[in-house]
C-alpha positions in Angstrom: 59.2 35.3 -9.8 57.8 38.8 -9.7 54.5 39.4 -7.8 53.1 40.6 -11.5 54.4 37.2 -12.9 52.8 35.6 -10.3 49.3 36.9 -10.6 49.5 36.4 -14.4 50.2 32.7 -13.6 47.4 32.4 -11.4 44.8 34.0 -13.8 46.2 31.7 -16.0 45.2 29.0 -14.1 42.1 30.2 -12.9 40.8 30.4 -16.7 41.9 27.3 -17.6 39.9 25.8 -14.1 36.9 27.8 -15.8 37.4 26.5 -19.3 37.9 22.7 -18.0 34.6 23.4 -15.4 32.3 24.2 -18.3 33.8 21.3 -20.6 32.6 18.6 -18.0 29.7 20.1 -17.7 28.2 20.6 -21.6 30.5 17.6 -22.8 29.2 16.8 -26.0 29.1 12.9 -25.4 26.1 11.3 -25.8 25.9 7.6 -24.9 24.2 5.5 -27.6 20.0 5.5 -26.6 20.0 1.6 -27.6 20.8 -0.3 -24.0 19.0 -3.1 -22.5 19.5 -4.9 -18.6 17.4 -6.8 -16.9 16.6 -3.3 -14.3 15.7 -0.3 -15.6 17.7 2.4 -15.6 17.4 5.4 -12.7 17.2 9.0 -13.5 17.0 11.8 -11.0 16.2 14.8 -12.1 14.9 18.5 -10.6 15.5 20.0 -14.0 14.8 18.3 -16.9 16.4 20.1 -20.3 14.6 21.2 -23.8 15.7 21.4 -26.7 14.0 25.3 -27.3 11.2 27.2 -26.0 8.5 25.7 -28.4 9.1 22.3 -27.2 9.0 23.6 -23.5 5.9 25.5 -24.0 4.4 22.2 -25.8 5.3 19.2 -23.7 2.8 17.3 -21.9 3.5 15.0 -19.0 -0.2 13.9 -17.8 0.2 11.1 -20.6 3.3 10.2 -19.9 4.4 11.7 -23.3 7.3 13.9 -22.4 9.2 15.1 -19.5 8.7 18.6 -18.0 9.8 18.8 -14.2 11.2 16.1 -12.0 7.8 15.9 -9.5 5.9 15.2 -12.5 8.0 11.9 -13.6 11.3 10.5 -15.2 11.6 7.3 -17.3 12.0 5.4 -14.0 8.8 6.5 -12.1 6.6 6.0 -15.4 8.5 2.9 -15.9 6.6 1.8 -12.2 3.7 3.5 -12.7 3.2 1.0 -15.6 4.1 -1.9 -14.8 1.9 -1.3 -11.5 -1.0 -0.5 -13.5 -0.1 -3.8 -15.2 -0.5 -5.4 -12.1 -3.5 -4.7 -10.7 -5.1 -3.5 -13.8 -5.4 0.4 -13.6 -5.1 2.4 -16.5 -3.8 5.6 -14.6 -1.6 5.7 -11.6 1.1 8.0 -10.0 3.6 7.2 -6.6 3.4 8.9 -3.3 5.5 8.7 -0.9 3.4 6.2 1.7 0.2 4.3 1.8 -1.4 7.0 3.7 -0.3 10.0 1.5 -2.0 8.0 -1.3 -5.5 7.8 0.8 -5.0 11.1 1.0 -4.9 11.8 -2.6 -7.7 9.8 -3.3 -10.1 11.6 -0.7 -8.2 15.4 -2.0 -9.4 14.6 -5.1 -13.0 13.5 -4.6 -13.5 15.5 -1.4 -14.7 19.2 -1.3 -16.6 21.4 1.8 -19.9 19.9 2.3 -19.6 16.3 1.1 -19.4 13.2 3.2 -17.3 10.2 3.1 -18.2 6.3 4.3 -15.8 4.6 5.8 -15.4 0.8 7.2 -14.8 0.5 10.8 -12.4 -1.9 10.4 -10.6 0.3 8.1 -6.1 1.3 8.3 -6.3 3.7 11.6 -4.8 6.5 9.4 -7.6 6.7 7.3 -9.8 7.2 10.0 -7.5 9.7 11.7 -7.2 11.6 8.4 -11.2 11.7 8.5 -11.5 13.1 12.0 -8.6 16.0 11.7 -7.9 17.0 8.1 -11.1 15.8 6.1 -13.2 17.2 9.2 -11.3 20.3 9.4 -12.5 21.7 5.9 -16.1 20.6 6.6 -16.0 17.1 5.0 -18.0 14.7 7.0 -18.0 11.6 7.6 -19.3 8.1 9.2 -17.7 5.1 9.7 -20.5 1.7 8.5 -20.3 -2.0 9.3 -18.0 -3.6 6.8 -19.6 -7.1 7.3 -22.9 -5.9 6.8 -23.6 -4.3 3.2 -27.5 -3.2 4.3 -25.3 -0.9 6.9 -23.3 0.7 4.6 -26.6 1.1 2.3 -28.5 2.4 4.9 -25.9 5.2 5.4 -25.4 6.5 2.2 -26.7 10.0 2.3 -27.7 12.6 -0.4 -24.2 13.9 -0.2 -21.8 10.9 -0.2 -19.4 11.2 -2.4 -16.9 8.4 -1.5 -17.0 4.9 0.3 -13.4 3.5 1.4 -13.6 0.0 1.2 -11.1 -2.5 2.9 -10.4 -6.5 2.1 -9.9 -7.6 4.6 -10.4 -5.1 7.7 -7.7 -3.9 9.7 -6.5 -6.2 12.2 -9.6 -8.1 12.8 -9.0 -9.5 9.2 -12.8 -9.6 8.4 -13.5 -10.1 4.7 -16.3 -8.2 3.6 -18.6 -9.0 0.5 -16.7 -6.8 -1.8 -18.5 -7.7 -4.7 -22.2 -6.0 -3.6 -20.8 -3.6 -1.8 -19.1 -1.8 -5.5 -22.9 -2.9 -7.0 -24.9 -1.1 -4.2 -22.3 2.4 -4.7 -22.2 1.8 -8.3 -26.1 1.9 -8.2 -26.0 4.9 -6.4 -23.7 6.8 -8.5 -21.1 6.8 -5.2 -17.7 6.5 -5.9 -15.6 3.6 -4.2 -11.6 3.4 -3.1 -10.3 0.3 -2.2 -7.5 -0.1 -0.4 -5.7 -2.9 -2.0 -2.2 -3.6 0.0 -3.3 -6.6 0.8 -4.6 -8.0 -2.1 -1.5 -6.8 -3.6 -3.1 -7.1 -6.9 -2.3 -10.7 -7.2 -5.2 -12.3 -4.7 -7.9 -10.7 -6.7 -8.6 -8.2 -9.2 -10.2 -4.8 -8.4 -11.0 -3.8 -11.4 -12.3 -6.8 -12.2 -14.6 -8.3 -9.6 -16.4 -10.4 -12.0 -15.3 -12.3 -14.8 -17.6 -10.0 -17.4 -15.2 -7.3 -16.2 -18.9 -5.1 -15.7 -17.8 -4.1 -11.9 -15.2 -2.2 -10.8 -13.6 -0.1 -8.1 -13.4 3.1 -9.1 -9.8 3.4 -7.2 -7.1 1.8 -5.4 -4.8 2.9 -3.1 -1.4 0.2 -2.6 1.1 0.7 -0.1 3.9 -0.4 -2.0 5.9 -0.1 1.3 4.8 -3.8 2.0 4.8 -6.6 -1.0 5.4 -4.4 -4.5 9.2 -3.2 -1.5 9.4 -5.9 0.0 12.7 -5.4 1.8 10.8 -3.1 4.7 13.3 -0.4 3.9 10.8 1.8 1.4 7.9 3.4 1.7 6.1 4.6 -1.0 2.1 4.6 -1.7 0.2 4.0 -5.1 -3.1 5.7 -6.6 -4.6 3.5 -9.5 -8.0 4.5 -11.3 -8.8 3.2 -15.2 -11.5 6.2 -15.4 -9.6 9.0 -17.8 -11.6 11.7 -16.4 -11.2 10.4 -12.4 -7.3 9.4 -13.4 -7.0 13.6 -14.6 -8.3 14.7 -11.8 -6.3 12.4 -9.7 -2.8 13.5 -11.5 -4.2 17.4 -10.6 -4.3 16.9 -7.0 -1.2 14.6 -6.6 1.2 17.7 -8.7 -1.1 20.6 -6.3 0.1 18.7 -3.7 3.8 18.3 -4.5 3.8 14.5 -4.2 6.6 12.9 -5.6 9.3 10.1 -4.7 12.7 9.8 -5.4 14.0 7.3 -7.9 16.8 5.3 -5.5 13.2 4.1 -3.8 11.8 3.4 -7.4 14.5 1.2 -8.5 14.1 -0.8 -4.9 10.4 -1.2 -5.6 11.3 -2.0 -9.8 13.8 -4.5 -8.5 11.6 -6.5 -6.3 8.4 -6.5 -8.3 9.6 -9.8 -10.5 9.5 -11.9 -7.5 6.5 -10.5 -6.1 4.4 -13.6 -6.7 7.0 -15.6 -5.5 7.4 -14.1 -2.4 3.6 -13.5 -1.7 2.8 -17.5 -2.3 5.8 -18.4 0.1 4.5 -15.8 2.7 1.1 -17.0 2.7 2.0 -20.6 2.7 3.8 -19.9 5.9 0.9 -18.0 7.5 -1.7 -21.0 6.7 0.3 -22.8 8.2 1.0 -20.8 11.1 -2.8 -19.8 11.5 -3.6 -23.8 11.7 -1.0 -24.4 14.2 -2.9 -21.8 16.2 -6.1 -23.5 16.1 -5.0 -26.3 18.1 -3.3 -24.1 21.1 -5.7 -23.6 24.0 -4.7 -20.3 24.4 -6.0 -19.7 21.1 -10.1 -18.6 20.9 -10.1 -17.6 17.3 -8.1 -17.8 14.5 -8.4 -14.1 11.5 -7.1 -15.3 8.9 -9.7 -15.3 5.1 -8.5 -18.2 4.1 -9.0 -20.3 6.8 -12.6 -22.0 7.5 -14.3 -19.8 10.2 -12.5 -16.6 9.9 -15.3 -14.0 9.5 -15.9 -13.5 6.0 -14.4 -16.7 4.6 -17.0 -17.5 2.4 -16.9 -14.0 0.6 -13.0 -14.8 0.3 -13.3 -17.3 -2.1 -15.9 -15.6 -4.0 -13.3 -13.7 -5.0 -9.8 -15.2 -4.4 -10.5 -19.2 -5.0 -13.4 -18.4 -8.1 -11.7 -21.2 -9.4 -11.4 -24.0 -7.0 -8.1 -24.8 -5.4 -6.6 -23.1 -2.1 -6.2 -19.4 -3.7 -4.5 -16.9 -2.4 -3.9 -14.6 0.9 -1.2 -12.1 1.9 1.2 -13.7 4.7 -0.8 -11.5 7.4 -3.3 -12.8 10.1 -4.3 -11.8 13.8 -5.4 -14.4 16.7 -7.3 -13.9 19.5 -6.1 -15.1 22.9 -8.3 -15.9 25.7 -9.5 -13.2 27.4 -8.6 -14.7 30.8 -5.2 -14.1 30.3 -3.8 -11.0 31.4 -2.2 -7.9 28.7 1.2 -8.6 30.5 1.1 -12.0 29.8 0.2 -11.2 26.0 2.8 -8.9 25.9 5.2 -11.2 27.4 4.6 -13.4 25.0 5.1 -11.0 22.2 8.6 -9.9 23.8 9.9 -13.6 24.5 9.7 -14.7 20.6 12.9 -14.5 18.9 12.5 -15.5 15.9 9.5 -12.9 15.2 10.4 -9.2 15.8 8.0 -6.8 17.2 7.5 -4.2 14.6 4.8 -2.2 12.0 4.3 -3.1 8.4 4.3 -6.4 6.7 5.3 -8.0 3.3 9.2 -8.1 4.0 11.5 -11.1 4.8 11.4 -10.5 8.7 8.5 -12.4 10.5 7.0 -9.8 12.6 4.3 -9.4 15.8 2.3 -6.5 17.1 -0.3 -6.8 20.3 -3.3 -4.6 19.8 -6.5 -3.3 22.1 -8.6 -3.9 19.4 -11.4 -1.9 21.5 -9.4 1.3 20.9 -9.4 1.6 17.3 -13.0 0.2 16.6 -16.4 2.3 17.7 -18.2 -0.6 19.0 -16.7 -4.4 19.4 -17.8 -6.4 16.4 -20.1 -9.0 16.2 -17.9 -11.8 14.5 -14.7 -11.5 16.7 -14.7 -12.9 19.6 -13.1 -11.6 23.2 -10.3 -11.2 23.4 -6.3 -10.2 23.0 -5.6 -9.6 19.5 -2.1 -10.6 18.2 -1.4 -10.0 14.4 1.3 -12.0 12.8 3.1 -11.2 9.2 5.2 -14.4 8.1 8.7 -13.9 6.2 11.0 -16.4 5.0 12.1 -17.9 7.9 11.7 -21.8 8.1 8.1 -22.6 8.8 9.2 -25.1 12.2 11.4 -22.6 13.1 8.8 -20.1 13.2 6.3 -23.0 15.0 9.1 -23.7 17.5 9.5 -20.1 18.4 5.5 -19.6 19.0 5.8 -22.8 21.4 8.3 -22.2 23.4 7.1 -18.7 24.5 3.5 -19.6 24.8 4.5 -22.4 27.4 6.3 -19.9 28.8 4.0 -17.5 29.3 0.3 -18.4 27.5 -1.0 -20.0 30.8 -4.0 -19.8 32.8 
């Protein structure tokens, strides 16, 4: 073959590589709309195509009409954004990519230079730390009030509060505050409230509906859906939830300014487990009732946090709003003990290390009991009143067999939960 011949023959097949390149990729298939499975389907996108110019210049994705850019949704995160909003009852909600980005959301949107924020002591450390560097940095200030005592937080609501965080239960400590006055004391003093709701997970109460006349409300909740909605502890994602339009606007705003978005592998985890959520949240805190009694009989053990149980602090306002009708209603699988104060930290953390069946580890809500050791004093500006000394030990219950889990807290508290 001549050199000539040879170069024809590869433009040859260099053209036909071009032709065949742009037939796979403007194929004129389209795969019938009409398809239904019990999981959604998953689209990624960057770029999402229009038909013409008109219809790019006119579509509309704050009401989840049509599609414009991949941060601003797909079927799939719409598809959770709903069915979220179904369960909690919010009207408006979007996904960030962790619990704490979605507090941040919530305080970028209601927060400006000048204003002042009122948080709970007992509140998710993040928050807090988000207060003292970013909020303070652009001259938003901020004071932190005694969850457990509503006069406190009343007392320091200034002319200039803008937003009190509220938190059921605390932080650790696991006090349950009386929710319900709280929202009535900002409501009547035209103060917006977030809740963070990871806990209640939508299921042991109802923030947007405290009472049964559905007259008092949050005004937003944040839910890290990294713990119950996941429930695998491999995602982390974050939820913001309002059912004001104007506040849910407004909230949409600051969560595209701030480029917030997820990607949709993580969706379809959190779409995937959200069926059995109720399921797995009733197991979970059957476990921990359990566990949390077994605990009250060990005389290592000087208090028991856990709402649900009698003498945890706030058990009363508890089932105010989780048992309004009767019966054992309902906690998350997460609850905190405090050990006598005359052992020593390495004996606590001995403890912690000699369990095998409970791994030490963040987070909560997925199938993998887990145990963390805290210094309670570090996170809190003053000790409070309804905890007593101690070393704190928070527990979240998976799926393991409840005697298993029993057996496991024995045998290393004999080992090493001795005076």
């Amino acid at each position: 073959m001549t050199d000539q011949n040879a170069s024809h023959s590869s433009s040859a097949v260099h053209h036909q590589a071009e032709q065949l390149s742009t037939q796979l990729i403007h194929h004129g298939y389209t795969p019938p709309s009409e398809f239904q499975a019990p999981q959604p389907g998953v689209f990624k996108a960057s770029t999402v195509f229009f038909p013409n110019v008109a219809a790019m210049r006119q579509r509309e994705w704050k009401d989840k009409s049509a599609y414009t850019y991949g941060t601003h949704g797909t079927p799939t995160t719409f598809t959770l954004e709903e069915r979220l909003c179904a369960l909690e009852g919010g009207t408006h909600c979007v996904l960030t990519p962790s619990g704490l980005s979605a507090i941040s959301v919530v305080s970028f949107t209601n927060l400006k230079t000048g204003d002042h924020v009122l948080i709970p002591d007992n509140a998710y450390g993040p928050n807090k730390v988000l207060a003292e560097g970013e909020l303070k940095a652009f001259g938003i200030s901020h004071t932190y009030y005694d969850a457990m005592n509503p006069a406190d937080l009343a007392a320091k609501i200034q002319s200039n509060t803008r937003l009190v965080w509220l938190e059921a239960p605390g932080s650790l400590s696991m006090e349950f505050p009386d929710l319900i006055e709280m929202v009535r004391i900002c409501k009547a003093r035209s103060v917006l409230t977030a809740l963070d709701n990871t806990w209640g997970a939508g299921i042991a109460f109802k923030p947007f509906k405290l009472l049964d006349d559905n007259e008092l409300s949050v005004d937003f909740t944040i839910h890290a859906l990294t713990k119950y909605p996941s429930g695998g502890g491999d995602v982390l994602m974050g939820s913001v939830m309002t059912r004001d339009d104007t506040l849910g606007l407004k909230m949409k705003l600051t969560h595209m300014r701030l480029g917030l978005c997820v990607g949709a592998n993580d969706v379809e985890s959190v779409l995937r487990s959200l069926p059995t959520m109720p399921l797995r949240y009733a197991a979970q805190d059957h476990i921990a009732r359990a566990l949390g009694q077994w605990w009250q009989d060990q005389a290592a053990c000087v208090q028991v946090l856990h709402p649900a149980l009698p003498g945890s602090p706030g058990h009363q306002h508890w089932k105010n709003l989780c048992a309004t009708q009767g019966g054992m209603g309902q906690a998350a699988g997460l609850f905190s003990v405090m050990l006598d104060s005359r052992l020593s930290q390495d004996k606590v953390d001995a403890f912690c290390d000699g369990l095998s069946l409970f791994k030490i580890g963040y987070s909560w809500g997925g199938p993998v009991s887990l145990v963390v050791p805290y210094r309670l004093e570090t996170v809190r500006s003053s000790w409070p009143s309804e905890v007593k000394k101690g070393h704190l030990v928070r527990f979240s219950t998976g799926f393991e067999n409840v005697h298993d889990l029993i057996e496991d807290l024995s045998k290393s508290a004999q080992r090493h939960l001795i005076f």
